[in-house]
C-alpha positions in Angstrom: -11.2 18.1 -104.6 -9.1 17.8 -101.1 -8.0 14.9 -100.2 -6.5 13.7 -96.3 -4.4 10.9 -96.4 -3.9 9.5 -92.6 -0.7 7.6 -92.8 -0.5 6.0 -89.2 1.3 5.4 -87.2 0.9 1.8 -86.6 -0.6 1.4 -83.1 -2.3 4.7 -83.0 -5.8 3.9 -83.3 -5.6 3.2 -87.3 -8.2 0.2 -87.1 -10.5 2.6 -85.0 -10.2 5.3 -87.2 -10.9 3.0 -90.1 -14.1 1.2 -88.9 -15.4 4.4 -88.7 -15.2 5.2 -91.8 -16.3 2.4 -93.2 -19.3 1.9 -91.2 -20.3 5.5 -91.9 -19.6 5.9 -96.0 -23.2 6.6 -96.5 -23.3 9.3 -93.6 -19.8 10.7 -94.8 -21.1 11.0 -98.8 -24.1 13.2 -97.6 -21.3 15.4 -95.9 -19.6 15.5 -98.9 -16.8 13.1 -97.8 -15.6 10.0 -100.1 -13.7 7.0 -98.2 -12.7 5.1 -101.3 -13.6 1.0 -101.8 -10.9 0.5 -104.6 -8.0 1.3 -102.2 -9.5 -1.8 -99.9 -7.3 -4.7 -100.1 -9.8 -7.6 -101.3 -13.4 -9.0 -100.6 -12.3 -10.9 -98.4 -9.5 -9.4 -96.9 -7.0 -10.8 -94.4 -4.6 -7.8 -93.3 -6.6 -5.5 -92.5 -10.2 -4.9 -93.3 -10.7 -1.7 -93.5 -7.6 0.0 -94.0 -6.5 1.5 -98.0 -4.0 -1.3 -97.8 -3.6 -1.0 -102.0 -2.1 2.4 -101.4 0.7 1.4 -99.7 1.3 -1.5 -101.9 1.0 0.5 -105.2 3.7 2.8 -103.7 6.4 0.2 -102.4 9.2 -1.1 -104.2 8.1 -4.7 -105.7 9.2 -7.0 -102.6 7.5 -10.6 -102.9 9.0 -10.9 -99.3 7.0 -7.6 -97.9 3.7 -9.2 -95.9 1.4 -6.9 -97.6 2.6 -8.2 -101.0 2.5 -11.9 -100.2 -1.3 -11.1 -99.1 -2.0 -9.6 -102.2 -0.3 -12.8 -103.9 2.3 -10.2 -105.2 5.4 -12.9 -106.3 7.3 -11.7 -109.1 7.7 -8.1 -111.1 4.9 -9.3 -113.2 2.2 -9.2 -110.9 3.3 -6.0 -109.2 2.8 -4.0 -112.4 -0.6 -5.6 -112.7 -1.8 -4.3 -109.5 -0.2 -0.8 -110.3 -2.4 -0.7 -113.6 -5.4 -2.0 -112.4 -5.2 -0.1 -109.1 -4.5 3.3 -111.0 -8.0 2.5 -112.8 -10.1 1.4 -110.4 -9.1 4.3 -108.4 -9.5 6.9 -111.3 -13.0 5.8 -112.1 -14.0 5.9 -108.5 -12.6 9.7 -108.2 -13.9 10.3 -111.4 -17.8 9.5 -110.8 -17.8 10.6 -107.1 -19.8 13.7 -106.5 -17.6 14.0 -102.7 -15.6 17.3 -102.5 -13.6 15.7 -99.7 -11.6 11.9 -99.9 -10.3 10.4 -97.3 -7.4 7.7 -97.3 -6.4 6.0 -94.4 -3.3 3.2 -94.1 -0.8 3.2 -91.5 1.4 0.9 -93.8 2.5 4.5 -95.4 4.5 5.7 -92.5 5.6 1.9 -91.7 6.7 0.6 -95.0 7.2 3.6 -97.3 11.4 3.9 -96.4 12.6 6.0 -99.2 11.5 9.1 -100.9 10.9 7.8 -104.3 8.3 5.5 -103.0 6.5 8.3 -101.2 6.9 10.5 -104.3 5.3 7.5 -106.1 1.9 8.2 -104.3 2.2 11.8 -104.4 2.1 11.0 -108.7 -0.9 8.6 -108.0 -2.9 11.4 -106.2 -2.2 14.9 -107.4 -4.0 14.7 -110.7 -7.1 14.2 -108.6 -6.4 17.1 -106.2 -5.7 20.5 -105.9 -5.1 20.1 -102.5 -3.2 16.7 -100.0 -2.9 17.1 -95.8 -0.8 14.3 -94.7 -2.2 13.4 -90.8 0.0 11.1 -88.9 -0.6 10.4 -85.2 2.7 10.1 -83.2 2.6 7.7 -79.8 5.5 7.5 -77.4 8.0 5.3 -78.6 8.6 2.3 -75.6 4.8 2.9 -75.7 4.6 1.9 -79.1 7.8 -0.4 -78.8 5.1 -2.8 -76.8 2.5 -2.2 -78.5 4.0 -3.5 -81.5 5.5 -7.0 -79.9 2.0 -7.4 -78.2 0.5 -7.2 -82.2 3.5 -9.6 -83.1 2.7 -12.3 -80.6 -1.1 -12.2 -81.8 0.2 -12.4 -85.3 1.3 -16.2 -84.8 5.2 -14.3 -83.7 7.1 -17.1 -81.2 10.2 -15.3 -80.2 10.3 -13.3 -77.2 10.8 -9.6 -76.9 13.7 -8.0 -77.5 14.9 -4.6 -78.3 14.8 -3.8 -82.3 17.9 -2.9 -84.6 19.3 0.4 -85.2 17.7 0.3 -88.9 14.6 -0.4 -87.8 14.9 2.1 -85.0 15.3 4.3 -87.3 13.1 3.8 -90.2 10.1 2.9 -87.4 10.3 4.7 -84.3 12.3 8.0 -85.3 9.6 10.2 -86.1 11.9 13.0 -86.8 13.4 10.9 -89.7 10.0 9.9 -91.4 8.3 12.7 -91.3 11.0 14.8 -92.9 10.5 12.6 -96.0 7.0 13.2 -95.9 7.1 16.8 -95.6 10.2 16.8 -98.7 7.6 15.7 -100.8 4.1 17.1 -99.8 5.6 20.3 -98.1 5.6 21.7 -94.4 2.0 23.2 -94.4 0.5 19.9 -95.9 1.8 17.7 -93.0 -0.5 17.3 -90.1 1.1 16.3 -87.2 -1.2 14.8 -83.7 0.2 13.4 -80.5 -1.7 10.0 -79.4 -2.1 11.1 -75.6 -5.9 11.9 -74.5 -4.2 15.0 -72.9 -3.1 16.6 -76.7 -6.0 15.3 -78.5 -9.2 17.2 -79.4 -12.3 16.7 -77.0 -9.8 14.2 -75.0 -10.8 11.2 -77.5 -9.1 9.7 -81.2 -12.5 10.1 -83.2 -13.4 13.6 -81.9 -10.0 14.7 -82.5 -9.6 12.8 -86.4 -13.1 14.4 -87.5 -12.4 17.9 -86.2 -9.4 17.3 -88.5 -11.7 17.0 -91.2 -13.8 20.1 -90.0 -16.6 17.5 -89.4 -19.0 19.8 -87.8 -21.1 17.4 -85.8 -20.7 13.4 -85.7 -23.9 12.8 -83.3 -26.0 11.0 -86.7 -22.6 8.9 -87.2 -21.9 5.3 -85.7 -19.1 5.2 -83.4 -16.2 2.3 -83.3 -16.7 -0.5 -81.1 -13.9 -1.8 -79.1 -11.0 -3.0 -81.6 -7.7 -4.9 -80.5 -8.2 -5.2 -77.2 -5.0 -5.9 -75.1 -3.7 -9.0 -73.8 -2.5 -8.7 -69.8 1.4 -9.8 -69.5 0.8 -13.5 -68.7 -1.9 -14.0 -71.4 0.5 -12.5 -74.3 3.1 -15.1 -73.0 1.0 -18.1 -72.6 0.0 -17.0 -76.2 3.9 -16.6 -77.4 4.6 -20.1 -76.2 1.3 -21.9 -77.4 2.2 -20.1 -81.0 4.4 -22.8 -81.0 2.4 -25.2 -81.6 -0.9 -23.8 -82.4 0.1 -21.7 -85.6 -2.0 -18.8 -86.6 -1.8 -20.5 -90.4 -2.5 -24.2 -91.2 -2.1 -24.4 -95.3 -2.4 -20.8 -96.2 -6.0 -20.4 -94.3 -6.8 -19.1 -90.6 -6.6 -22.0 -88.0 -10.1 -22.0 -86.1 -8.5 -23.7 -83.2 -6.1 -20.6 -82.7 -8.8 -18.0 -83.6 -10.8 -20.0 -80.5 -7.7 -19.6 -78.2 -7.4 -15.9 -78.7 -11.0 -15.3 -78.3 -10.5 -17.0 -75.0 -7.8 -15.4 -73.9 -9.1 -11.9 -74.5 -12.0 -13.1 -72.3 -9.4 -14.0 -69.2 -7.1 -10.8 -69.8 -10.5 -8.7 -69.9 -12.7 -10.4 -67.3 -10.2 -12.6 -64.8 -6.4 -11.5 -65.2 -4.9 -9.0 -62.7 -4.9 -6.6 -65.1 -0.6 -6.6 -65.6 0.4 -5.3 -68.8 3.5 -5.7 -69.3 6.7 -3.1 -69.5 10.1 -2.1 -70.3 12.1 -2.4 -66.9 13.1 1.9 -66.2 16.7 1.2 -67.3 15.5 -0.2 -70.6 13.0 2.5 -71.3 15.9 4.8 -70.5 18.2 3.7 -72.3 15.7 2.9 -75.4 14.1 6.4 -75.4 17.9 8.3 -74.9 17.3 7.0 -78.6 14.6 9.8 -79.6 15.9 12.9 -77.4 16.9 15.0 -80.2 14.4 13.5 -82.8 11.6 14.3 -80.8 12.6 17.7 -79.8 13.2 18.7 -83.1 9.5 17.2 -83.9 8.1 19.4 -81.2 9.5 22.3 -82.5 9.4 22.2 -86.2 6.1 20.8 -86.4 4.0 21.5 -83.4 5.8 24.7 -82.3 6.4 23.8 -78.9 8.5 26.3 -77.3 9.8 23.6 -74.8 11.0 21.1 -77.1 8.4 18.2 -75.2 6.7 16.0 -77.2 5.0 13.9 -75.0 3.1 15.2 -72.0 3.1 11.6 -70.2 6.8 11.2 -69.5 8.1 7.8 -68.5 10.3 8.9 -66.0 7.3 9.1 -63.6 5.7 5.9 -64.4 5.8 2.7 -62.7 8.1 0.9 -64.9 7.8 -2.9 -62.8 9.1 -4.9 -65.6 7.3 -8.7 -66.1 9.1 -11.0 -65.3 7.9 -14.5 -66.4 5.0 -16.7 -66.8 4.5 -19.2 -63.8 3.7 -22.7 -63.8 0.8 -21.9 -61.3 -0.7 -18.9 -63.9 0.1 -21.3 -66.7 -2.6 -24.3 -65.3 -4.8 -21.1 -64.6 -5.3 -20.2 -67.9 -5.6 -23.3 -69.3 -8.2 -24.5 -66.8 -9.8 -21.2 -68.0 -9.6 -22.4 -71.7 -10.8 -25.8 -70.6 -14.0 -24.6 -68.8 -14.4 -22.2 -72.2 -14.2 -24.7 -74.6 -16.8 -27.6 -72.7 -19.3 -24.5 -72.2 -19.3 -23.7 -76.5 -19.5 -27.4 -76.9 -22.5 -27.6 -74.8 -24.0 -24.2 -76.2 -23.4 -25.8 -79.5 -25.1 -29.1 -78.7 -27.9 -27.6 -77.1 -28.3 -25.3 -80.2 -28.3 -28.3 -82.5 -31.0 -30.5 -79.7 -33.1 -27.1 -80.2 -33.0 -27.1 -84.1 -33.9 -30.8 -84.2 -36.8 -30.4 -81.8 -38.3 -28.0 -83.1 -37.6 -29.5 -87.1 -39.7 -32.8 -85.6 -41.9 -30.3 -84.2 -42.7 -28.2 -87.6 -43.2 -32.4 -89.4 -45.8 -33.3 -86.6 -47.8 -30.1 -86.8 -47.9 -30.5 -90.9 -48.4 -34.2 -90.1 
């Protein structure tokens, strides 16, 4: 068997990616292509629901502090070897009884949260007796690009403080490609490492899906179902309105989801989609400057070594010719704007709701007076 392990990066499509392949399994079997259940993280999953979030967990140093291990109620040394055992079974049997010449594993925690080589060589043990054969793919997205991206996730996550320019550690270990995928390609080896730029310009057919299953040598994906619109984006003064209700509307109320906040961001993805002016917001040009002066030798190297690119670029979209008008703040004026917005949101669900609950009881007395 083959097996393609798609490692990220974070804010590269991942989710897209895998809701396709969960929604297709039965499509991708008759192709002769496995995407795994016992990887998934639970039934009932609160990370991410369709990503092989037990892979990256199996292969991480036992950290009760990591997010992905607290979701997998992973507290002490104990409980980590537990899910090592049981995950090292499930998956064997499932690899064992499938009739697929071709898996597929998908988790963008790999290239986010696997930092040393002993934990990436940990996942290399857990796959190879399966395979003859392991491609690493990992799509690479410009870094103040990404940078954003990431704080914008942060802020939906529940995050309260406001954005700021991350450490040299985590610059390192996060946004210097050049750095993580050299580990990658130490322990899987040069021709097993797939490298793909996330600009429409550099991908295959101009779109994510068209260039992830012509990665696969999927012929023809006209019988498959295609992702629906994931993770939408919040405009500037949405994502701030959101940062500053975090504080007091918490994403988590007693270990559970709060509703209330769930109903917020529903209605706030409305505004930014529907109402907003459509202001996303940026690193001022200075900033991105001085941010991506961070990467100028990482990413050549990248474009050379692994994409063969005789100039030494990257990225075909480069931020020196973008409009880089920084946000600025959130006024008091936008501020009553969206929340007369929520407002008007929340008495139109109440009065769908009643009207649903008047239309059930009507036609309940109905159904008694006809039997009557």
């Amino acid at each position: 068997m083959k097996a393609y392990l798609h490692i990220g990066t974070e804010k590269t499509g991942t989710t897209a990616i895998q809701y396709f392949l969960v929604s297709n399994r039965k499509y991708l079997l008759e192709d002769g292509f496995l995407y795994p259940h016992s990887p998934e993280e639970t039934k009932e999953p609160k990370l991410a629901p369709f990503a092989h979030t037990k892979i990256a967990a199996f292969s991480m140093k036992a950290n009760p502090l990591q997010d992905i291990h607290k979701y997998l109620q992973i507290t002490n040394a104990e409980n980590f070897l537990k899910l090592q055992n049981n995950f090292q079974n499930e998956l064997a049997q499932e690899l064992n009884q499938t009739k697929a010449t071709t898996v597929v594993f998908s988790n963008e925690h790999c290239s986010s949260r696997l930092f040393l080589k002993e934990e990436i060589e940990r996942l290399k043990k857990l796959l190879e007796p399966f395979f003859e054969e392991i491609k690493i793919i990992i799509y690479l997205r410009r870094q103040d690009k990404f940078l954003l991206s990431t704080y914008s996730t942060s802020v939906i996550g529940g995050h309260t403080k406001p954005f700021e320019l991350p450490s040299k550690k985590n610059i390192e270990q996060r946004y210097d490609y050049w750095n993580i995928l050299k580990k990658w390609e130490s322990v899987f080896g040069r021709e097993n490492v797939i490298v793909r730029i996330f600009e429409r310009e550099q991908m295959f057919g101009g779109d994510l899906l068209s260039d992830f299953t012509n990665l696969l040598k999927i012929d023809s994906i006209q019988k498959y179902k295609t992702a629906k619109t994931l993770n939408e984006s919040l405009d500037a003064d949405s994502l701030e309105y959101l940062r500053l209700i975090n504080h007091y509307v918490p994403r988590f109320i007693d270990n559970d989801i709060n509703q209330n906040r769930v109903k917020i961001l529903h209605a706030l993805r409305n505004y930014s989609k529907y109402y907003s002016n459509k202001n996303y917001s940026s690193m001022p040009k200075e900033m991105v400057e001085n941010f991506m002066l961070n990467f100028d030798e990482s990413n050549r190297q990248v474009a050379n070594y692994f994409l063969n690119c005789s100039d030494g670029k990257l990225f075909k979209n480069d931020f020196h010719s973008e409009d880089n008008s920084s946000y600025t703040k959130l006024t008091i004026k936008k501020a009553f704007e969206i929340t007369t917005y929520l407002l008007k949101d929340r008495i139109k669900q109440m009065y769908q709701h009643a009207n649903r609950k008047l239309e059930l009881s009507f036609s309940s007395k109905c159904s008694v007076a006809v039997c009557a």
